[in-house]
N, CA and C atoms as an extended XYZ file, in Angstrom:
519
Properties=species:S:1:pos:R:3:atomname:S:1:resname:S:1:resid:I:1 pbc="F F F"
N        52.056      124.287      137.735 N   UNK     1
C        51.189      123.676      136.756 CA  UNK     1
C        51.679      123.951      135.343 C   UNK     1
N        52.277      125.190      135.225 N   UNK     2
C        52.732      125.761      133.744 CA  UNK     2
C        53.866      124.529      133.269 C   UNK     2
N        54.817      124.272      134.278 N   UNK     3
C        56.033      123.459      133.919 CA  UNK     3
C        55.713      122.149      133.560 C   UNK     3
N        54.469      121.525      134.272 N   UNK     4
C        54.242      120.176      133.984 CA  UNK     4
C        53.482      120.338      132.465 C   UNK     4
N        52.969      121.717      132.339 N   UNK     5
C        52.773      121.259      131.092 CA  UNK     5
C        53.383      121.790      130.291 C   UNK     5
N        54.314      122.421      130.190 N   UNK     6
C        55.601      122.450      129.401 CA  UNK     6
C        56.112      120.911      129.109 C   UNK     6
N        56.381      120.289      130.177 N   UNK     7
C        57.346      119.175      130.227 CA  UNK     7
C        56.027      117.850      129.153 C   UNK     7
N        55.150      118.149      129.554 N   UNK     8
C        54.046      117.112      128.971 CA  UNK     8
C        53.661      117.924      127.529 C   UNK     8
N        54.117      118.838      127.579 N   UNK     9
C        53.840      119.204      125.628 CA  UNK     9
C        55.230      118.749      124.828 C   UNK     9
N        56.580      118.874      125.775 N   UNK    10
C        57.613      118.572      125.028 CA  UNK    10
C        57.736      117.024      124.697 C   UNK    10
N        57.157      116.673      125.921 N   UNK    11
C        57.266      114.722      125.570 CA  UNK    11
C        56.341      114.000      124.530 C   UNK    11
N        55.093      115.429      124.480 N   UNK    12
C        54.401      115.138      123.289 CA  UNK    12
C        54.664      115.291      121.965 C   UNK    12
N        55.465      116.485      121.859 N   UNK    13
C        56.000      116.616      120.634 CA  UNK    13
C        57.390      115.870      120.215 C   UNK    13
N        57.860      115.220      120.970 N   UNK    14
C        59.111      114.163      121.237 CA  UNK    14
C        59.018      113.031      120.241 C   UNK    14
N        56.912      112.411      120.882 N   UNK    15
C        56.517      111.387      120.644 CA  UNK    15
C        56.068      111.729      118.850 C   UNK    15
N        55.524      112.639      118.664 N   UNK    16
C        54.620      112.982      117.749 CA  UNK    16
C        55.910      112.664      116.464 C   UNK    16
N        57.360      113.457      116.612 N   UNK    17
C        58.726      113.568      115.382 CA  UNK    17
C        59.460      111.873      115.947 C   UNK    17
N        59.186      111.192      116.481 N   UNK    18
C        60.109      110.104      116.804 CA  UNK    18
C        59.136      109.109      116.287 C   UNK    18
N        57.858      108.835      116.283 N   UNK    19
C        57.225      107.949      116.481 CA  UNK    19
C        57.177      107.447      114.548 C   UNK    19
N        57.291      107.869      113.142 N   UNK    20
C        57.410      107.878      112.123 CA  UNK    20
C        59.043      107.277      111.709 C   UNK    20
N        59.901      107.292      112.767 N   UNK    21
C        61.109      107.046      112.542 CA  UNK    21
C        61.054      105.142      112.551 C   UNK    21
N        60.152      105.209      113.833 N   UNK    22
C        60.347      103.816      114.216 CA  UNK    22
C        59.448      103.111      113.477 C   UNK    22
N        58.196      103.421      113.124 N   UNK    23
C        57.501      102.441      112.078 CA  UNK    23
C        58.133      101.789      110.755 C   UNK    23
N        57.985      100.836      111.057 N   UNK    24
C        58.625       99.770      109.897 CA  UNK    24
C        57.626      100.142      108.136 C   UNK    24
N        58.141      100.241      107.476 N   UNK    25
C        57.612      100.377      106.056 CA  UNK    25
C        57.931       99.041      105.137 C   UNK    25
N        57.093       98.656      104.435 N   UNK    26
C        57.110       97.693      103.518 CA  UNK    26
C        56.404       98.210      102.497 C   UNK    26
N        57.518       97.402      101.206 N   UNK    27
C        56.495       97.383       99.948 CA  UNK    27
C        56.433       96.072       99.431 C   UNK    27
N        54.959       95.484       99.093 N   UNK    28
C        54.790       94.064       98.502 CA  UNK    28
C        54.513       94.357       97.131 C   UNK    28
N        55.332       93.020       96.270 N   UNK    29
C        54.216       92.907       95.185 CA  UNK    29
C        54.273       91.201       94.614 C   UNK    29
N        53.417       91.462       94.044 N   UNK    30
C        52.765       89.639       93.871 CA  UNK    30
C        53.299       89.844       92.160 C   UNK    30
N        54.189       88.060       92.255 N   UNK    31
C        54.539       87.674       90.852 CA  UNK    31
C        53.602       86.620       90.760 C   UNK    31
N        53.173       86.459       89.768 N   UNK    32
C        51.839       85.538       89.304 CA  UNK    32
C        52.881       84.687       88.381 C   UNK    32
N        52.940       83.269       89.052 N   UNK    33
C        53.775       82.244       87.883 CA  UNK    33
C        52.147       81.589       87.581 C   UNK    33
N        52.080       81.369       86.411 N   UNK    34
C        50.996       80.574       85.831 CA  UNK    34
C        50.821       80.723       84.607 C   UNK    34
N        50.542       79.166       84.248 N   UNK    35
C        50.916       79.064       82.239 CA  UNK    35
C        49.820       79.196       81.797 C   UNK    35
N        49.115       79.078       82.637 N   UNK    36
C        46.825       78.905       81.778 CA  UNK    36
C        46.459       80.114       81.647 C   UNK    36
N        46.992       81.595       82.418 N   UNK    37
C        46.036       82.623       82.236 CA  UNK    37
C        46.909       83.893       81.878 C   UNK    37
N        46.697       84.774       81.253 N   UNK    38
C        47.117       86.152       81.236 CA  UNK    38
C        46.590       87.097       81.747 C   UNK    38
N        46.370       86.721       83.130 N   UNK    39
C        45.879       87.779       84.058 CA  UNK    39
C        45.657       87.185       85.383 C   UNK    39
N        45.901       88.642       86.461 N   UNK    40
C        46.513       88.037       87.745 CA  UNK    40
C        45.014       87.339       88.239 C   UNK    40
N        44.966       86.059       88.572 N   UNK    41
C        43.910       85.486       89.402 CA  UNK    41
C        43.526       86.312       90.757 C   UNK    41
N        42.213       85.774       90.947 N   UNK    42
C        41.518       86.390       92.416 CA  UNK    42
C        42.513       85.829       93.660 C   UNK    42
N        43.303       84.997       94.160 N   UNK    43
C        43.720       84.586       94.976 CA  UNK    43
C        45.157       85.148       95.024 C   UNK    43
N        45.542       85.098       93.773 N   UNK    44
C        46.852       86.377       94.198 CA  UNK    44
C        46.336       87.268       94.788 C   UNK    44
N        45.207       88.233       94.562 N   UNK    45
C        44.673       89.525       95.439 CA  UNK    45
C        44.523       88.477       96.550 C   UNK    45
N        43.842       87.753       96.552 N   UNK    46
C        44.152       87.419       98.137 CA  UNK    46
C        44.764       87.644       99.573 C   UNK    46
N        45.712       86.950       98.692 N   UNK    47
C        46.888       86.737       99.342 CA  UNK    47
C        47.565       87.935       99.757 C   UNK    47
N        47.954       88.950       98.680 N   UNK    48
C        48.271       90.446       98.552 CA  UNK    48
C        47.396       91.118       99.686 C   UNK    48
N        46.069       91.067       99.623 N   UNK    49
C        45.548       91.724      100.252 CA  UNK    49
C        45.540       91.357      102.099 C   UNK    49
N        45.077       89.533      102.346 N   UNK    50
C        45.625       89.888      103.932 CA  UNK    50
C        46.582       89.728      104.165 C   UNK    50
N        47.810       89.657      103.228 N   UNK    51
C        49.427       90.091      103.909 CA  UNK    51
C        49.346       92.044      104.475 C   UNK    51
N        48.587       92.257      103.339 N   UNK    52
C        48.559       93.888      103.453 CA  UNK    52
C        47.823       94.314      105.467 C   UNK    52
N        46.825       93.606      105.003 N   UNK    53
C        45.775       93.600      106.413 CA  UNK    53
C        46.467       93.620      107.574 C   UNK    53
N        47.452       92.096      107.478 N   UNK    54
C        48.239       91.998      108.818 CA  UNK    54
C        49.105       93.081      109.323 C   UNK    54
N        49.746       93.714      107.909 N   UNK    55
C        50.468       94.185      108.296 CA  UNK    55
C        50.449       95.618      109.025 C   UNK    55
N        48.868       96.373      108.242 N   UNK    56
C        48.162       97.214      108.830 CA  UNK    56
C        48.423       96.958      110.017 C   UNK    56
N        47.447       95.814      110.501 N   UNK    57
C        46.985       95.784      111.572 CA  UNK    57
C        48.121       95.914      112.988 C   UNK    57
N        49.528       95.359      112.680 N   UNK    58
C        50.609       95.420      113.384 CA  UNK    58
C        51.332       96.962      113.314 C   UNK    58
N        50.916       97.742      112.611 N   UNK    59
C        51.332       99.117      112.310 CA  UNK    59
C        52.049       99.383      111.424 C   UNK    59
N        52.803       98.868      110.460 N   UNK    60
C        53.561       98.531      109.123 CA  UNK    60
C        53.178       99.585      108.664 C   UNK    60
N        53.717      100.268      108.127 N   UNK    61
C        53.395      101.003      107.064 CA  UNK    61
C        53.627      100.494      105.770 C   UNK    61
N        52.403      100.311      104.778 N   UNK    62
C        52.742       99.026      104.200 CA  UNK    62
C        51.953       99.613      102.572 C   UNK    62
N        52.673       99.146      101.467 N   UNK    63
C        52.463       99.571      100.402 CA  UNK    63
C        52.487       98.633       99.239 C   UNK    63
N        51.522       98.045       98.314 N   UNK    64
C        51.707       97.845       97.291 CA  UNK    64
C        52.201       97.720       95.795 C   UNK    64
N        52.526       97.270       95.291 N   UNK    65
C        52.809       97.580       93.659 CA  UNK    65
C        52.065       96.525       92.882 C   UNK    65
N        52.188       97.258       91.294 N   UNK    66
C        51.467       96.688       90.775 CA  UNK    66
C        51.713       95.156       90.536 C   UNK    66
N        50.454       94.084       90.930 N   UNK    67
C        51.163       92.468       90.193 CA  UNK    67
C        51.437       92.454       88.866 C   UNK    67
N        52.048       91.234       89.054 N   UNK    68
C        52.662       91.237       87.543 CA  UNK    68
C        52.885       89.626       87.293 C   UNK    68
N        52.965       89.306       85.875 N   UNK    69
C        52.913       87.756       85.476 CA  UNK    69
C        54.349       87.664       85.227 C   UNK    69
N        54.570       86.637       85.815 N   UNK    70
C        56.088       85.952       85.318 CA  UNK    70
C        56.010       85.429       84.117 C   UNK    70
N        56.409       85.993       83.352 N   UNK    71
C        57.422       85.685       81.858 CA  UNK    71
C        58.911       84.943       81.888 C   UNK    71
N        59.421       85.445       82.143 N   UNK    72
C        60.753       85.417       82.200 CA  UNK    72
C        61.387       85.856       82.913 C   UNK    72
N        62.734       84.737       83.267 N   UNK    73
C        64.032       85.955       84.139 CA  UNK    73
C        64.252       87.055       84.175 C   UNK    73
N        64.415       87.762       82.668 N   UNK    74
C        64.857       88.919       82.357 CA  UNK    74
C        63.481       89.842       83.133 C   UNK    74
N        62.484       89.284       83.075 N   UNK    75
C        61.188       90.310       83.408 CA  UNK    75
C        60.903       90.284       84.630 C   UNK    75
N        61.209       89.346       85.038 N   UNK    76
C        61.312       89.062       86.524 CA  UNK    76
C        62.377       89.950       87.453 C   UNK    76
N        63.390       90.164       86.759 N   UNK    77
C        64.501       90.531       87.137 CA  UNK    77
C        64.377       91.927       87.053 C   UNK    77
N        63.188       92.514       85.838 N   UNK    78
C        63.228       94.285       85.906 CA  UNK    78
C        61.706       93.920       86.810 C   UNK    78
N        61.410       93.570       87.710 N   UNK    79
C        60.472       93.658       88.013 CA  UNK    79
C        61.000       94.261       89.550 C   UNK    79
N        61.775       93.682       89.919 N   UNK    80
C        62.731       93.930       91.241 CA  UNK    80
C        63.155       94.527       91.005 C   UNK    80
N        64.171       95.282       89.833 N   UNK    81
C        64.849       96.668       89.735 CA  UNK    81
C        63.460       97.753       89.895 C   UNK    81
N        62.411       97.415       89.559 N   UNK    82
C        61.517       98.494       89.448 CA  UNK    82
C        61.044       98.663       90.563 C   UNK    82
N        60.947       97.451       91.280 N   UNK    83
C        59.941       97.519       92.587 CA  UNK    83
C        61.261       98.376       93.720 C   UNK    83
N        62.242       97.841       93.907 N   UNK    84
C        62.927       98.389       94.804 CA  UNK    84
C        63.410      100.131       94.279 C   UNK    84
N        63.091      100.193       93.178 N   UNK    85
C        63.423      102.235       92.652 CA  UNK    85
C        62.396      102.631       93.336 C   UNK    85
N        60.776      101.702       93.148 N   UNK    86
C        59.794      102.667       93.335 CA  UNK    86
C        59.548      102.454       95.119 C   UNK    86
N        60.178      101.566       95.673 N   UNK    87
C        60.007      101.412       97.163 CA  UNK    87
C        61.217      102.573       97.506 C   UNK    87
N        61.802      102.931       97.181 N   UNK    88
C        63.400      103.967       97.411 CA  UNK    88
C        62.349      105.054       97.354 C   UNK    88
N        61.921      105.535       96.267 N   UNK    89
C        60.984      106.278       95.489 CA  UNK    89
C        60.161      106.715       96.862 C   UNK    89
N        59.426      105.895       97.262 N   UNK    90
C        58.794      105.754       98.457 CA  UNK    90
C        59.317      106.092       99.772 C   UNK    90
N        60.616      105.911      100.233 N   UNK    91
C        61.266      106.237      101.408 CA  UNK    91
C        61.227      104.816      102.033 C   UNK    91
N        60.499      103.730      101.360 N   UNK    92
C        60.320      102.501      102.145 CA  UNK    92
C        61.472      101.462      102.284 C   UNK    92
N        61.556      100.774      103.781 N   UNK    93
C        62.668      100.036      104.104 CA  UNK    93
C        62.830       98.513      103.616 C   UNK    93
N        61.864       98.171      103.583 N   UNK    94
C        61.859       96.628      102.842 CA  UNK    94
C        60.514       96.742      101.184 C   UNK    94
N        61.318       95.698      100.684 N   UNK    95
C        60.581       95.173       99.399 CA  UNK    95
C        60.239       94.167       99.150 C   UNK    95
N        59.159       93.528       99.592 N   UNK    96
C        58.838       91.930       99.205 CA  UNK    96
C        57.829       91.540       98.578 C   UNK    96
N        58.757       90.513       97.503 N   UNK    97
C        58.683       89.912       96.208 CA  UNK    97
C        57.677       88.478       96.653 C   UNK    97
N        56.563       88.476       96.425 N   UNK    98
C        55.934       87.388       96.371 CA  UNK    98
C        56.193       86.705       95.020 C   UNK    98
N        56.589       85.242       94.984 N   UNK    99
C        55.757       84.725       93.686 CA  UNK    99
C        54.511       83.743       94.151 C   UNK    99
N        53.077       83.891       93.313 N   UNK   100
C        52.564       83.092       93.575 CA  UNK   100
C        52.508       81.890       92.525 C   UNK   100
N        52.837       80.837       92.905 N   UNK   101
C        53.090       79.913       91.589 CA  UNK   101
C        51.448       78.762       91.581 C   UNK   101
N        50.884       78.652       90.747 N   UNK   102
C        49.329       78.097       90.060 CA  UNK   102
C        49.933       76.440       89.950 C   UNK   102
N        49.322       75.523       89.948 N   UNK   103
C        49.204       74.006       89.675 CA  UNK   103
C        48.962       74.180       88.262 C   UNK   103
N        49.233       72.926       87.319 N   UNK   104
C        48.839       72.428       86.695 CA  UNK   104
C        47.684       72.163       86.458 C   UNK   104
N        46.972       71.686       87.670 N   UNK   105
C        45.621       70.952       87.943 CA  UNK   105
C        44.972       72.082       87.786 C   UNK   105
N        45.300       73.653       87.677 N   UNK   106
C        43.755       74.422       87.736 CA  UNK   106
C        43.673       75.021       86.450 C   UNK   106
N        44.688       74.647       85.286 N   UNK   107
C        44.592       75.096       83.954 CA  UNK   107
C        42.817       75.524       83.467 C   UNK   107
N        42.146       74.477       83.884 N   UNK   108
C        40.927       75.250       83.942 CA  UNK   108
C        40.043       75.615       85.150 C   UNK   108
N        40.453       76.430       85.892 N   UNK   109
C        40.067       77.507       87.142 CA  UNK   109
C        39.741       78.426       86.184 C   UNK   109
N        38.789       78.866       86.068 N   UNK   110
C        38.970       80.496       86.097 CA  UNK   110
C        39.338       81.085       86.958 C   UNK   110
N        39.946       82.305       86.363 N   UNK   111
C        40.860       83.242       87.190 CA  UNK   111
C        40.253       84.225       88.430 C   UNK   111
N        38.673       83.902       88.757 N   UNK   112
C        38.045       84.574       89.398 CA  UNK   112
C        37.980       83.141       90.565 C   UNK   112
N        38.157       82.094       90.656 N   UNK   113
C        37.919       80.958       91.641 CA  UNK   113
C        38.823       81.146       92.161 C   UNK   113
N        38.304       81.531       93.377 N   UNK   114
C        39.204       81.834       95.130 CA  UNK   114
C        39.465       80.390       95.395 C   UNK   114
N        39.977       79.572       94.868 N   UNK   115
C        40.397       78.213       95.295 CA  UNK   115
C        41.758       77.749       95.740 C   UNK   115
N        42.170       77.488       96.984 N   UNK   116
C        43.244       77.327       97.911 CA  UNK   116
C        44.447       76.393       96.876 C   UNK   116
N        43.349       75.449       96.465 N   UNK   117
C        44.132       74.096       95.376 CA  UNK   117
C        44.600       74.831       94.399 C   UNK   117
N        44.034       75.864       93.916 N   UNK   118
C        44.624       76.035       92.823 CA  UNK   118
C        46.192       76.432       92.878 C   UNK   118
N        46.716       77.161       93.798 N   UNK   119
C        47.781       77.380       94.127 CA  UNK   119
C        49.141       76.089       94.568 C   UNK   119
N        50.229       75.988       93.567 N   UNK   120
C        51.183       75.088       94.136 CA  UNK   120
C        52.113       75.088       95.673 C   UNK   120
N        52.294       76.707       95.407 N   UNK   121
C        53.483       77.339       96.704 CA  UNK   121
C        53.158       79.293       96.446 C   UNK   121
N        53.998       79.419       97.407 N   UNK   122
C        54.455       80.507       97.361 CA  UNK   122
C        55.986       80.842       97.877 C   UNK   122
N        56.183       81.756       97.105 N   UNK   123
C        57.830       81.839       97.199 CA  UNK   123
C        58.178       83.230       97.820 C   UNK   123
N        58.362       83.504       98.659 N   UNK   124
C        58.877       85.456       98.878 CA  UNK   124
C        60.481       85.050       99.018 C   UNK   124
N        60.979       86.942       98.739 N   UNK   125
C        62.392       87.417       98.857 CA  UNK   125
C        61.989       88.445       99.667 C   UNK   125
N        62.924       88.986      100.538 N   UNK   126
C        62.729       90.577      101.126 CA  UNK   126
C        64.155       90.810      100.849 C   UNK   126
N        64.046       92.096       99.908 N   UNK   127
C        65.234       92.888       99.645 CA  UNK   127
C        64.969       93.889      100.807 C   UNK   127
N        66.101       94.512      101.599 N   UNK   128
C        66.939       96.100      102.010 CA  UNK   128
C        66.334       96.953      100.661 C   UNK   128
N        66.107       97.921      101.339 N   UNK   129
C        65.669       98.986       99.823 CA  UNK   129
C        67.116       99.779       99.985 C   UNK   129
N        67.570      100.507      100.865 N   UNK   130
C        68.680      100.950      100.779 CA  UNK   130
C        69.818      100.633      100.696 C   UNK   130
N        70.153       99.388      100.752 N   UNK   131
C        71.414       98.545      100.133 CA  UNK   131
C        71.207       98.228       98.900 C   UNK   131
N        69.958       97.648       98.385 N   UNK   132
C        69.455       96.716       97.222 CA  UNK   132
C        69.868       95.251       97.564 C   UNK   132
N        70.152       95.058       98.798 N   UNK   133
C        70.080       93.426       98.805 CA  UNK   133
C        69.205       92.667       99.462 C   UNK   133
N        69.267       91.408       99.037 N   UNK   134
C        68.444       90.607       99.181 CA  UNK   134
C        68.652       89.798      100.548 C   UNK   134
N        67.856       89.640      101.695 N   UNK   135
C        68.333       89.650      102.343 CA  UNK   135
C        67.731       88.426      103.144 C   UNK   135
N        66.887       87.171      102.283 N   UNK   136
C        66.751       85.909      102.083 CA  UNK   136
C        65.267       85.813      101.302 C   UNK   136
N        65.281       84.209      101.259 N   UNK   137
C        63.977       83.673      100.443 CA  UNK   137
C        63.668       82.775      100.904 C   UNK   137
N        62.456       82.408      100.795 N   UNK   138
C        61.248       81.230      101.316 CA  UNK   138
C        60.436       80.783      100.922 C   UNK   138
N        59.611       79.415      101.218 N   UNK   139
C        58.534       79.731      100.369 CA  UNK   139
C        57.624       78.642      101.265 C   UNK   139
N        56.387       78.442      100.968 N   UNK   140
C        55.441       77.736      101.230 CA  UNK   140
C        54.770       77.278      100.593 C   UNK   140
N        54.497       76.283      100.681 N   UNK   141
C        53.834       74.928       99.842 CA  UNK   141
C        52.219       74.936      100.468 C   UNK   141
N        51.463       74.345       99.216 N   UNK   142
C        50.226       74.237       99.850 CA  UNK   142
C        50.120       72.797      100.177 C   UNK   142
N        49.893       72.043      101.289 N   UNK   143
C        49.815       70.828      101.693 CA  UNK   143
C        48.116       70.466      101.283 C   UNK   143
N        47.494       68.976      101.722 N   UNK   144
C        46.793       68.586      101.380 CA  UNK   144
C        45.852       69.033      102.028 C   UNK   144
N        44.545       69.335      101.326 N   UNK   145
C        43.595       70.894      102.384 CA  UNK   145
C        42.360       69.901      102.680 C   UNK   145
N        41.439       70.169      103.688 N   UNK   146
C        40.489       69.987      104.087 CA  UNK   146
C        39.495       70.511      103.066 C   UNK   146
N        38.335       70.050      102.795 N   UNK   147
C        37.251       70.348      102.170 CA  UNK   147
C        36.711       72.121      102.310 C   UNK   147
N        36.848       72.090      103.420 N   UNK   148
C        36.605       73.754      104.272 CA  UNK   148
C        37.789       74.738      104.151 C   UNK   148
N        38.613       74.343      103.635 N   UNK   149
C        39.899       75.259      103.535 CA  UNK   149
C        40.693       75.875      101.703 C   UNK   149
N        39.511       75.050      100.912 N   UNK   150
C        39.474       75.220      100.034 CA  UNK   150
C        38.501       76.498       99.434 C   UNK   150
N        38.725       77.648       99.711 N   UNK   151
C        37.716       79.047      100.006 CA  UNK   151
C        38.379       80.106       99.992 C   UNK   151
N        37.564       80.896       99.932 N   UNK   152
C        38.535       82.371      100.055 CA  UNK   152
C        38.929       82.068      101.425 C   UNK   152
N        38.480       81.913      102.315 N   UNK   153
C        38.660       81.634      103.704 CA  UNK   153
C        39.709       81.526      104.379 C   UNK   153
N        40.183       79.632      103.118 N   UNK   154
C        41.650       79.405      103.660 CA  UNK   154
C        42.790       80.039      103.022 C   UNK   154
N        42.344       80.909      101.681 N   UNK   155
C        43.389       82.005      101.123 CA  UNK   155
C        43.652       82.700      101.876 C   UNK   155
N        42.639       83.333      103.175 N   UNK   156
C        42.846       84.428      103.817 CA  UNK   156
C        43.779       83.898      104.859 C   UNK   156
N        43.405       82.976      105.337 N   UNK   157
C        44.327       82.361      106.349 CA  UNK   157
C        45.424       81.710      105.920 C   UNK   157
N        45.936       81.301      104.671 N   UNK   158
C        46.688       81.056      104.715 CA  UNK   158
C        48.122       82.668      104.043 C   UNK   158
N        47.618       83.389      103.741 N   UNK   159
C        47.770       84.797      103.949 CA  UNK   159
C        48.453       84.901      105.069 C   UNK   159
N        47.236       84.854      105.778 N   UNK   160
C        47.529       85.354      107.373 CA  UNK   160
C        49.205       84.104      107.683 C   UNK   160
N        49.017       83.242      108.081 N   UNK   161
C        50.495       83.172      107.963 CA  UNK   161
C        51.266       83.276      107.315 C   UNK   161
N        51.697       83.348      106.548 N   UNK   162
C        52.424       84.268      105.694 CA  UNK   162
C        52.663       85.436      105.975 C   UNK   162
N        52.178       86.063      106.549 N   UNK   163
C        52.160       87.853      106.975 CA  UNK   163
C        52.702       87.337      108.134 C   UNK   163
N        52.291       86.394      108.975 N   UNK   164
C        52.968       86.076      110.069 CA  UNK   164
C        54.608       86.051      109.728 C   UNK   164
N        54.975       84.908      109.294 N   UNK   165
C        56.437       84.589      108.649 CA  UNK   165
C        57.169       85.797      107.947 C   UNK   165
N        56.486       86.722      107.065 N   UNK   166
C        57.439       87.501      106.750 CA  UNK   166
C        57.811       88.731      108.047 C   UNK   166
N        56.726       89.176      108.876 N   UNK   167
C        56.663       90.324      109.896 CA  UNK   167
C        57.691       89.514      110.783 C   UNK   167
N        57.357       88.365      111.338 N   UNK   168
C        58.469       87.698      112.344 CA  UNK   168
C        60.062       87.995      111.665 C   UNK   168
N        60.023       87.684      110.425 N   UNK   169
C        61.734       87.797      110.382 CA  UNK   169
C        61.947       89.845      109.774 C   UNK   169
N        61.319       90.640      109.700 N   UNK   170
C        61.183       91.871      109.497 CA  UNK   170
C        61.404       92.067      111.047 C   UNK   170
N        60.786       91.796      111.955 N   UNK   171
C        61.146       92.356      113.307 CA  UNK   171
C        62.591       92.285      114.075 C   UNK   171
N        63.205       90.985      113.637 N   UNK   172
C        64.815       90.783      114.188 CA  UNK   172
C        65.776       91.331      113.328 C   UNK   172
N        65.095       91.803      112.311 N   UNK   173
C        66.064       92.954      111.471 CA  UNK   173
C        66.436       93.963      112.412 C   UNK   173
């Protein structure tokens, strides 16, 4: 009886130092393209937030940074030097760069309207944190929405795929 549980404490403690190796780590952060507001809209959190959810929910170890408004290349460009120091910073294996890019048409949204329309696309990159490369880009368009999908609802779901699409190509890494 002593040996089996020798042998069943060692496979436990096997599991306990191996099992942190294999969890996948991510860090997201949301670029806010939009000319009407100086400040990140409710649907970027959205979005941010059930990419975050999914990824929970699949076991990700999964981390945030702060959003930020697209200005410019140049700002854009220290935005990714910063995000991938502070994902290194972190020990974390991937870094992905949302942009969320705003319509024209919602110049007057306020920035608190969870509205699906208001959004044109979305664009992600996933950099390697330990190489620093980039290691492709994508994006998604918002097509023509149903009356009912215009909600936090269909932000969340359309989130949710999205978390789908980026975790699917994170897994054949």
């Amino acid at each position: 009886m002593i040996r089996n549980k020798g042998v069943l404490l060692a496979f436990f403690f096997t599991c306990l130092t191996l099992s942190p190796l294999a969890a996948l780590s991510v860090s997201l952060q949301i670029v806010q393209v939009d000319a009407a507001h100086d400040e990140v809209r409710s649907p970027s959190y959205l979005i941010e937030t059930g990419i975050m959810d999914y990824f929970f929910e699949q076991g990700v170890i999964v981390s945030n940074l702060p959003a930020v408004l697209a200005s410019s290349d140049k700002k854009n460009a220290e935005a990714v030097r910063k995000g991938l120091s502070d994902s290194q910073s972190g020990a974390l294996d991937y870094y992905v760069q949302l942009f969320v890019e705003y319509t024209h048409n919602s110049l007057n949204d306020s920035p608190d309207a969870k509205l699906l329309s208001s959004i044109k696309e979305v664009k992600w990159t996933i950099f390697d944190v330990d190489t620093q490369k980039e290691l492709g880009s994508w994006n998604k368009k918002i097509e023509k929405l149903m009356r009912n999908q215009n909600t936090e609802i269909g932000i969340t779901n359309f989130a949710s795929d999205l978390a789908v699409e980026i975790y699917s190509f994170l897994l054949k890494r």
